[in-house]
PAGU-954819 format. One line per 8 residues: number of its first residue (from 1); for each residue x, y, z negated of C-alpha. Coordinates in pm, whole numbers, plus 50000, padded with zeros to 5 digits. Example, Ala and Ser with C-alpha at 12.3 -4.5 7.8 and 13.67 -1.06 7.14 Angstrom:
<rs>
1	51230,49550,49220 | 51367,49894,49286
</rs>
This chain:
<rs>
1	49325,63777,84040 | 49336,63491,83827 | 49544,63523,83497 | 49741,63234,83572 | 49835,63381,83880 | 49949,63703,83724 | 50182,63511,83469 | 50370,63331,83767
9	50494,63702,83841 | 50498,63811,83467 | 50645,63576,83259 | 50644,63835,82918 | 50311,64034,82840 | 50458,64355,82795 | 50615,64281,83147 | 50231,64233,83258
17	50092,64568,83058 | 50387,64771,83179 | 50278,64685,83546 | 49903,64764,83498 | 50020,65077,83308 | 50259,65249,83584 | 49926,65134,83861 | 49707,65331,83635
25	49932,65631,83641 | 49880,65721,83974 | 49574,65869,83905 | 49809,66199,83799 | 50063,66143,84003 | 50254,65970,84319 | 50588,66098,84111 | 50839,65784,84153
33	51012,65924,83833 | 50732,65995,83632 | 50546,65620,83706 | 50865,65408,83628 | 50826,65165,83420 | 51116,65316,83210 | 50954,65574,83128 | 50642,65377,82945
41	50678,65259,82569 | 50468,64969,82502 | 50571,64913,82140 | 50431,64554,82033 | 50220,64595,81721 | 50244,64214,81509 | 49974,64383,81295 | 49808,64125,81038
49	49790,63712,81062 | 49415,63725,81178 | 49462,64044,81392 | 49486,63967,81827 | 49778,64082,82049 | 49768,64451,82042 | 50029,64698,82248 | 50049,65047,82180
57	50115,65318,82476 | 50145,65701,82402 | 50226,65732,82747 | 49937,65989,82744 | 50089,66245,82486 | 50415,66225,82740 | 50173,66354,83046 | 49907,66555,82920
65	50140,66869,82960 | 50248,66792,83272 | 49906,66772,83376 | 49796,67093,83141 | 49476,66885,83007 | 49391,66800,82667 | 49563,66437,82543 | 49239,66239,82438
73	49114,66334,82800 | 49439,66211,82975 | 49428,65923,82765 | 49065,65833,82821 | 49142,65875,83213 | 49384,65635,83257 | 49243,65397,82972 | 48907,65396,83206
81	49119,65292,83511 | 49330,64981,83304 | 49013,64885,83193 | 48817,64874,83569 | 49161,64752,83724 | 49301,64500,83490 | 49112,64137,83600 | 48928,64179,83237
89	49223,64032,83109 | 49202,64255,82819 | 49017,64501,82634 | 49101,64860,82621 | 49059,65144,82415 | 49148,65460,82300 | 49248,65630,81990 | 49338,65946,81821
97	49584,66162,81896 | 49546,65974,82222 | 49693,65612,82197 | 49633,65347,82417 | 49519,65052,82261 | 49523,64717,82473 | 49400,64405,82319 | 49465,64072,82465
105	49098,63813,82510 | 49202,63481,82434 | 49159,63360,82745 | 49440,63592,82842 | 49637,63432,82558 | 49565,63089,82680 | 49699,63167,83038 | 49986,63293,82883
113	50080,63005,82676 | 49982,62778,82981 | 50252,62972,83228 | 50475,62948,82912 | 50539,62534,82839 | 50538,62516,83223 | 50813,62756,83251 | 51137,62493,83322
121	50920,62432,83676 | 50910,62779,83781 | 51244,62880,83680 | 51454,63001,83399 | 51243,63188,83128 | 51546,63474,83208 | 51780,63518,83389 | 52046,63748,83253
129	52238,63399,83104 | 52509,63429,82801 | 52766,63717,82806 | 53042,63534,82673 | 53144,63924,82521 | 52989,63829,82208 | 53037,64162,81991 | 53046,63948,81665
137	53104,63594,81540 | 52823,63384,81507 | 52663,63382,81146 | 52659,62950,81124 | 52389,62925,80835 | 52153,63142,81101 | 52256,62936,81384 | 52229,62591,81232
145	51882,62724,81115 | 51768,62810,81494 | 51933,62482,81613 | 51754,62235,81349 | 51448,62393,81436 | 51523,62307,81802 | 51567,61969,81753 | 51270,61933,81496
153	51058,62063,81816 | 51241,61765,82014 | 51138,61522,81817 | 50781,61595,81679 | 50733,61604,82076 | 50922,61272,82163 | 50670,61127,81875 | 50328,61300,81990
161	50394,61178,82338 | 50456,60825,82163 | 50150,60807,81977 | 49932,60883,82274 | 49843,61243,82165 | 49994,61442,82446 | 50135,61282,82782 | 50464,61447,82839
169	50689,61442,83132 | 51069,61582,83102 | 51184,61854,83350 | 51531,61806,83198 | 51731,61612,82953 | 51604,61886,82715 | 51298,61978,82778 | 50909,61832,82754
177	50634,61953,82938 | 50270,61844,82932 | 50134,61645,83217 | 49792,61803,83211 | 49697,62149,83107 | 49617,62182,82730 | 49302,62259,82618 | 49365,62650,82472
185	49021,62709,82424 | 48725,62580,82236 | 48345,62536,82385 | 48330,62925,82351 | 48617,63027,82480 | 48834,63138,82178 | 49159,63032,82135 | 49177,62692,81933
193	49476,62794,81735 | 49381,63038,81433 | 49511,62927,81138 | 49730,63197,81009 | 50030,63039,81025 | 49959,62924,81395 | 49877,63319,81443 | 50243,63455,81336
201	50394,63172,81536 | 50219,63271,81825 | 50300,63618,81728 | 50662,63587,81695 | 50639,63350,82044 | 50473,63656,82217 | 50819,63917,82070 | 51069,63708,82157
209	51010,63629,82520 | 50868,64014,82561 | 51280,64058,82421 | 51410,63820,82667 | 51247,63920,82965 | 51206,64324,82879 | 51478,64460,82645 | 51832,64525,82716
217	51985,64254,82555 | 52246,64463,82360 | 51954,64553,82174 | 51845,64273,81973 | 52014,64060,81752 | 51986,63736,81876 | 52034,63533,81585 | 51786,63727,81356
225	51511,63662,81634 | 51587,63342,81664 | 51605,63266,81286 | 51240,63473,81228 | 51098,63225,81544 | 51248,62934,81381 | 51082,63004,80975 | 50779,63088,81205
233	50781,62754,81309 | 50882,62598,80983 | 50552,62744,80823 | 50351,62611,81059 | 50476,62292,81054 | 50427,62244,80662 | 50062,62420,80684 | 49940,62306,81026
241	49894,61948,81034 | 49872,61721,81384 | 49858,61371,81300 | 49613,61204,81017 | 49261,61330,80981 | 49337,61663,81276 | 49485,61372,81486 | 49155,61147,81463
249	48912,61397,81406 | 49031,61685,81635 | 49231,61545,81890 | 49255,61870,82140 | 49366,62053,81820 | 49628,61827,81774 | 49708,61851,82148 | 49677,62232,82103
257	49947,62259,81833 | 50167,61995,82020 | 50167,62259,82325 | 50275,62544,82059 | 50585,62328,82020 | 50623,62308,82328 | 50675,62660,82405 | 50881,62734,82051
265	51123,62436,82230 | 51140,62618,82518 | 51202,62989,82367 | 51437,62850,82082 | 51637,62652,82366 | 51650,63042,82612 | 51802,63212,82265 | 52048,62931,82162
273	52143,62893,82526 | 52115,63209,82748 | 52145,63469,82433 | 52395,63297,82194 | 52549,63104,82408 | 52564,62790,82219 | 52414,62426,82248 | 52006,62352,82170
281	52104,61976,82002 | 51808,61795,82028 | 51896,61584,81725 | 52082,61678,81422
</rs>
């Protein structure tokens, strides 16, 4: 199946891992209770600046008695099946005591981020919208911090579309999304964007919509993810240039990092709107 295709069903990763986890499961069992996705802890590891998308499962070490085998042999069995079942939309391996790792290609990544800035035409990123039971007033210094990155977004888009670098078309009042698909991936298929600081935003991109679309929402604190998304952004801004020489010189970089803002718009607007339940400005 093609990976865009699986990310119009699965608009977080974890959501996507989960799925190909509780298929691989039934190798042990037909057990409803046992193969719910509940029951599977897919802890996102952020792991260094250079390092890929990596998930963790020990859903292995929870089986391996049920099944009265060994946990490296458990492990390896259903790490053989995600591998020969998952479209080669990652890489999979296994590790002592019996961890699952699964590594996301950068094609996968690509897909993602594709499915992503093109969310606002497929529907709302989630759809659990704002509780107005907040349990705690809003800390303003966080929230103006979230909402002037929000706006910064806004308008380094309204200008990139201006200056002819990306062709943008608005959903909404609030939203940009890019007319034609961006260019992800070099000649060689790896992902364009690996500067560091592009790396931890795409990192931090990757946690907060696994949050939005996976965790219970009484969970997280919604300001502190926002505000880590938001200095995310900030540091790639200062460090990760778009117009000038990248502009000129590199124009499907420039178009690359454009899309990035694109989808920290989009993610900034779901937490300020649907999880705080307070305006995305796009000026301020």
């Amino acid at each position: 199946m093609s990976d865009r295709l699986q990310f119009a069903h699965n608009k977080a990763i974890k959501q996507l891992i989960n799925g190909y986890l509780v298929a691989s499961l039934s190798i042990f069992t037909n057990n409803e209770e046992m193969t719910s996705i509940k029951e599977i802890k897919v802890p996102l590891y952020k792991g260094g600046y250079n390092q890929k998308i990596l998930y963790i499962s020990g859903v292995a070490m929870k089986i391996s008695k049920s099944q009265n085998s060994p946990v490296m042999e458990v492990a390896g069995a259903i790490a053989g099946h995600l591998a020969q079942n998952s479209d080669s939309l990652f890489r999979v391996k296994v590790t002592p005591p019996g961890e699952i790792h699964i590594e996301l290609i950068d094609s996968t990544l690509a897909a993602w981020l594709q499915s992503l800035i093109v969310a606002t035409k497929t529907g709302p990123l989630v759809n659990n919208f704002f509780d107005h039971q907040l349990p705690t007033p809003l800390n303003s210094l966080k929230v103006f911090t979230i909402q002037y990155a929000h706006a910064r977004c806004y308008s380094l888009l309204r200008l990139g579309h201006q200056e002819g670098i990306i062709q943008l078309d608005k959903t909404d009042i609030k939203s940009f999304i890019s007319v034609e698909p961006i260019s992800w991936l070099n000649s060689d298929q790896e992902l364009r964007l690996n500067h560091p600081d592009e790396t931890f935003l795409i990192h931090q991109l990757v946690k907060v919509v696994d949050d939005l679309v996976c965790a219970d929402s009484s969970s997280i604190n919604w300001e502190t993810a926002g505000v880590n998304l938001s200095q995310a952004f900030e540091k790639f801004w200062c460090n990760c240039r778009i117009w000038g020489e990248v502009k000129i010189n590199s124009p499907a970089l420039a178009q690359a990092r454009l899309g990035l803002l694109i989808a920290t718009q989009l993610v900034l607007r779901s937490v300020l709107e649907d999880k705080l339940g307070i305006i995305a400005p796009l000026e301020l």
